[in-house]
N, C-alpha and C positions, 0 to 999 in steps of 0.2 A: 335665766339669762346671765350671760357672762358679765365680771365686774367692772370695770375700768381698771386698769393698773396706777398706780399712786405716780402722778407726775407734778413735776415742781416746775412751773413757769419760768422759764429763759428772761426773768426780768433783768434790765439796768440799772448794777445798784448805783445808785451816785448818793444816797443817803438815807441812815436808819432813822426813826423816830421811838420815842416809847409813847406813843399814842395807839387809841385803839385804830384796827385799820378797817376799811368797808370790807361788803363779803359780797358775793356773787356769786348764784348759784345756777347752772347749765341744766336745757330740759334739752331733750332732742326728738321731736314730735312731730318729725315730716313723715308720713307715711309713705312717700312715693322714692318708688326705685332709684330713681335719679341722687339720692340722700339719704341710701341705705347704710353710709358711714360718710361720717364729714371731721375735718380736721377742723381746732378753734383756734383761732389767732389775737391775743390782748397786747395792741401797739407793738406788732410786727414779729412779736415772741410768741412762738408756738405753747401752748395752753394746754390743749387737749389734743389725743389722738386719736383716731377712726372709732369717732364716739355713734354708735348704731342704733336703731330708733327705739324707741322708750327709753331710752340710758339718760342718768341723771348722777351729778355731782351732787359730794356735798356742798354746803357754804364757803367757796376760797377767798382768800385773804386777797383784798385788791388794793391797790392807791386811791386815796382820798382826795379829793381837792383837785383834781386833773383831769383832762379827759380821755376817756378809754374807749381807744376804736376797737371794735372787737367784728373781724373778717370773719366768714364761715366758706371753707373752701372743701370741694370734693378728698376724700379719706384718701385718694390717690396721686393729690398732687404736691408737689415739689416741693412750693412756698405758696405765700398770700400776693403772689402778684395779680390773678385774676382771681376775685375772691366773686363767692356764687351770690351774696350777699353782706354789706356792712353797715356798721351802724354805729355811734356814738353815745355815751351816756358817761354822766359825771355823778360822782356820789360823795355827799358832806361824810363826816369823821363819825365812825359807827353806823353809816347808812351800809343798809343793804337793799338786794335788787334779786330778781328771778328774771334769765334769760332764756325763753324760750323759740327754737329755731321750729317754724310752722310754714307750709306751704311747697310748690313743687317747682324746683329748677330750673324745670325743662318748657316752662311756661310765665315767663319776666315780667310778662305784661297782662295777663289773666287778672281772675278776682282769687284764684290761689295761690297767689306767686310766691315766691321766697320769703319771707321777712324773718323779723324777729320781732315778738313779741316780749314787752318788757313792764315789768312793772319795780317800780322804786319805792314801793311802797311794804315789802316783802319783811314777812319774818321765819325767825330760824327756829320758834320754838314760840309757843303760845304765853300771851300777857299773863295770863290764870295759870296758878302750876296744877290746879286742879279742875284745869279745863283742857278742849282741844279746840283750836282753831282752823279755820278753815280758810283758801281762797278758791277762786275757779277760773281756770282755761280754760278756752273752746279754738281746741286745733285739728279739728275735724271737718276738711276741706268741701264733703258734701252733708254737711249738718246743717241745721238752720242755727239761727240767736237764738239762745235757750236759756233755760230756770231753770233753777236746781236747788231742789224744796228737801231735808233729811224730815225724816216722819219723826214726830216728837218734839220734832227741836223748830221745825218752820223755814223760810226762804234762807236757805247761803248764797243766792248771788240770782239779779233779774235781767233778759234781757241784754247776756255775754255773745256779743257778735264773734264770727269766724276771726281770727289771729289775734283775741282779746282776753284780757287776763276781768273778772269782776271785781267790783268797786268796795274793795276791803276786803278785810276780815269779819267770820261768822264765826263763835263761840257755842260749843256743848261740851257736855257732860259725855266721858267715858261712858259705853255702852255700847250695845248691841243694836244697830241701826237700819234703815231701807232708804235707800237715797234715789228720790225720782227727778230724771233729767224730764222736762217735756220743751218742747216751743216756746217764744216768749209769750206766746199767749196763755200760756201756764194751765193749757189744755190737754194740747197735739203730744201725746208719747212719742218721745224718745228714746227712752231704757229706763228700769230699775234695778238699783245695784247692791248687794249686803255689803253691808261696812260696820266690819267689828272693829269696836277702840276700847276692849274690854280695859289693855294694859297702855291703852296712848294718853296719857295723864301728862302735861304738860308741853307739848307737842303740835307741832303747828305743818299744817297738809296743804298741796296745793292738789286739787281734784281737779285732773286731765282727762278732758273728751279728746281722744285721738283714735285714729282708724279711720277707714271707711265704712259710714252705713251700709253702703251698695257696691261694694269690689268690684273692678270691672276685669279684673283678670287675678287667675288662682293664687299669685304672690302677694296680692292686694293685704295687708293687715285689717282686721275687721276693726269695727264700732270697740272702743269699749272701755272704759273708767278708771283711771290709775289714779290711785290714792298716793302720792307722794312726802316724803316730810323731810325733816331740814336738811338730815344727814345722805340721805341719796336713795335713802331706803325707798321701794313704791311697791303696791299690791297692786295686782291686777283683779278687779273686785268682779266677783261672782254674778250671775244675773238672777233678779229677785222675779217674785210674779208682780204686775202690776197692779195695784188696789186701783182698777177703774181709771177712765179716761178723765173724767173731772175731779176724784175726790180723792185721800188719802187719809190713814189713819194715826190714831197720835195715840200712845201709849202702848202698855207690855203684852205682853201674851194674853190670854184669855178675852179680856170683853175691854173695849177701847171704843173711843169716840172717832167715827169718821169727821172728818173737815174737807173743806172745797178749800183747793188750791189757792182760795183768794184770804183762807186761815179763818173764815167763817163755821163755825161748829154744826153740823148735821146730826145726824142718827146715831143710836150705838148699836153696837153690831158685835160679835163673837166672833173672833177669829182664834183659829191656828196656833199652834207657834214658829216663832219665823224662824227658817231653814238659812243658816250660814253657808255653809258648804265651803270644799278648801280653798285656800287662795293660793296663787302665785304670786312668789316676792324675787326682786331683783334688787341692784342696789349698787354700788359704788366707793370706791375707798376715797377720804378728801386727796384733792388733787395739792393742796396747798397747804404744810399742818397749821391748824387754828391755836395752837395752843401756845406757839413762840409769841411774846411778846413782843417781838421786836420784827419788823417788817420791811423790806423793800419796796423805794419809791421811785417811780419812772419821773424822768425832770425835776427841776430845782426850784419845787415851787414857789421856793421862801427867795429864790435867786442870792443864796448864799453858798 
């Protein structure tokens, strides 16, 4: 998938700080035609251009302490005067945020409409430098609320309704993994998916259900799990076989303890060894470099 090209935000400077500044990072998760590129707008300066679905930014540098209206309009229009969606969010000094654009255009007032899905609670890179962290989105407009269990490691996230990001951060261990989406009933299969993090050692992922389960016409993007992380990088993760409608297994290759969904311990059982197979990576150059210290801020917040 092609990358983004490195754009610098048409901000107003009216004054630098040496403070850290917040970051915000773009998903673009609309499956539907209507939002097969969309231009991004952060208080009336164009941001990003004909950003195409799965495409993700790194973490860009934003203002702190202000509020940032951020417009998402069709990849074909002019400016952000009719913008297809907008939204507001303010972020303290070092906060960061994951915006992700979920739902379809062509339907305002449905249960999949436009939105953005946003969480303020986001990171760029895992608390453990020898760990990897985890959130979850569910932008998969005919998907049910779902759980999403990694075999070994237990629940990353219960109960993520459509255009909702899950309630923190989940923490493992580099490794070779099987990640089962099911229903929130932590029954009903959904998918499962290989997620290698042989070399993700400190690094923090947002796991995206996007697609359609059920396409209703050939362009339709299918069902299927992107592993994303701070810098924009995402894999499109492999489909694993299901270990069973109720149960999953915990541990390496050879003989491993099956578990029920609900992480109560069952039988052990002899399996296999789990089939990786390749992945598809796409990714993104930062829109905004991270590394200047010194930042542009929209208004005067200090009124000085």
């Amino acid at each position: 998938m092609p990358s983004l090209p490195t754009a610098r935000p048409s901000l107003l400077a009216l004054e630098a700080r040496d403070v850290p500044a917040a970051t915000l990072q773009f998903l673009q998760q609309s499956p539907f035609a209507a939002a097969a590129t969309v231009d991004v707008y952060l208080n009336d300066a164009k941001l990003l251009n004909d950003v195409p679905f799965r495409q993700a930014t790194a973490f860009m540098s934003v203002p702190d302490s202000v509020p940032l209206k951020l417009d998402i309009v069709a990849g074909s229009a002019a400016d952000n005067k009719a913008p297809l969606v907008t939204q507001t969010v303010s972020l303290l000094p070092n906060g960061r945020a994951i915006a992700a654009l979920v739902g379809n255009p062509a339907d305002p007032t449905g249960t999949a409409r436009l939105a953005l899905a946003i969480t303020t609670a986001a990171r760029a890179a895992a608390t453990d430098p020898a760990a990897v962290d985890f959130t979850v989105l569910q932008a998969s407009p005919d998907s049910p609320a779902v759980a999403v269990k990694i075999r070994g490691a237990g629940a990353v996230a219960n109960g993520v309704g459509y255009s909702a990001f899950g309630a923190g951060y989940t923490s493992v261990r580099p490794g070779r993994y099987v990640v089962d989406v099911t229903a929130a009933d932590g029954v009903t299969p959904v998918g499962s998916y290989n997620l290698d993090l042989s070399a993700a050692a400190g690094t923090a992922r947002t796991l995206a259900l996007g697609g359609f389960a059920a396409p209703r016409f050939p362009t339709d993007p299918s069902l299927a799990l992107v592993a994303i992380d701070g810098k924009g990088f995402g894999t499109i993760l492999t489909r694993a076989a299901a270990f069973g409608q109720t149960k999953y297994a915990v541990g390496g290759d050879g003989t491993a303890t099956l578990y029920n969904f609900d992480g109560k311990p069952g039988v052990t059982v002899a399996l296999p060894p789990t089939a990786t197979g390749p992945q598809t990576k796409f990714g993104t150059t930062p829109s905004v470099p991270r590394t200047n210290p010194v930042r542009v801020a929209v208004g005067d917040v200090n009124n000085d």
